[in-house]
C-alpha positions in Angstrom: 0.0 0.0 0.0 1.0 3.7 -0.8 2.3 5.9 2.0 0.4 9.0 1.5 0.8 12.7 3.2 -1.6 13.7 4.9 -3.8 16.9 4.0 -2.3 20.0 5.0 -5.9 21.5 5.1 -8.0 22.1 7.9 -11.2 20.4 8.7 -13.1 23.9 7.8 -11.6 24.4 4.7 -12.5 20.8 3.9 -16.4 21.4 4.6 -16.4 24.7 2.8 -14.7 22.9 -0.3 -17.8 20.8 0.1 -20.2 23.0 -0.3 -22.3 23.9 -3.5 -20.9 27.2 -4.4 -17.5 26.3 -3.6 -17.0 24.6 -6.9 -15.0 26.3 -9.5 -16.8 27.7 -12.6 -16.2 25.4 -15.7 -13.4 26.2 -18.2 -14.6 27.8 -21.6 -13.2 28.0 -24.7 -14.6 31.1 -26.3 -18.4 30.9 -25.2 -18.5 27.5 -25.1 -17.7 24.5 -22.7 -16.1 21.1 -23.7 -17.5 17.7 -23.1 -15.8 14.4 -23.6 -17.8 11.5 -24.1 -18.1 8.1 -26.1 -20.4 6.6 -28.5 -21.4 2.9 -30.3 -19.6 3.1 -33.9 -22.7 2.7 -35.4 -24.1 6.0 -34.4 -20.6 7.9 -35.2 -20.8 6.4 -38.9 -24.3 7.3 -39.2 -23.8 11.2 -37.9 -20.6 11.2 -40.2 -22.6 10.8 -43.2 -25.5 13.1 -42.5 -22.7 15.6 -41.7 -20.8 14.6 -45.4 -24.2 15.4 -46.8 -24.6 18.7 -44.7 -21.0 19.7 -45.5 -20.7 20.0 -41.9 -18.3 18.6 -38.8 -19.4 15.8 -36.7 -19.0 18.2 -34.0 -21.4 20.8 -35.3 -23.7 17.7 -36.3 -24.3 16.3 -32.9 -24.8 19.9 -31.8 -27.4 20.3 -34.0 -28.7 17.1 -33.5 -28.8 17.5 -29.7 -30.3 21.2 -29.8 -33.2 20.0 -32.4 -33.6 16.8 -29.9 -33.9 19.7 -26.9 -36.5 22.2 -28.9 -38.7 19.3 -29.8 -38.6 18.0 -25.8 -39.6 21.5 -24.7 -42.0 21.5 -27.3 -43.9 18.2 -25.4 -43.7 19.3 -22.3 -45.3 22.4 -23.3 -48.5 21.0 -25.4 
């Protein structure tokens, strides 16, 4: 087993680090925020060729995707 060091924090500072608001605001680049995540191949393929036909990047395709999927949520839980 690892020898570790023990924190040099105090119990306090601990609990406030804790709390809700004590998070640090996420890192943007521009306006926007990364997000790493993974998907089955067959979906990747499948957004890769609607973005070949849109002449667009897979990136700005599952944006798309995901902010038409969002609008036509809202739209539900509105009628």
């Amino acid at each position: 087993m690892a020898i570790t060091q023990p924190s040099k924090r105090s119990k306090a500072d601990r609990f406030a680090a804790g709390a809700p608001d004590a998070k640090p605001a996420p890192k943007l680049r521009g306006n926007r925020q990364p997000i790493a995540f993974t998907l089955p191949p067959e979906i990747i393929v499948a957004i890769d060729v609607v973005a070949a036909e849109e002449k667009r990047s897979r990136a700005n395709m599952i944006e798309i995707i995901l902010g038409q999927y969002l609008q036509a949520r809202q739209q539900r839980e509105a009628a």
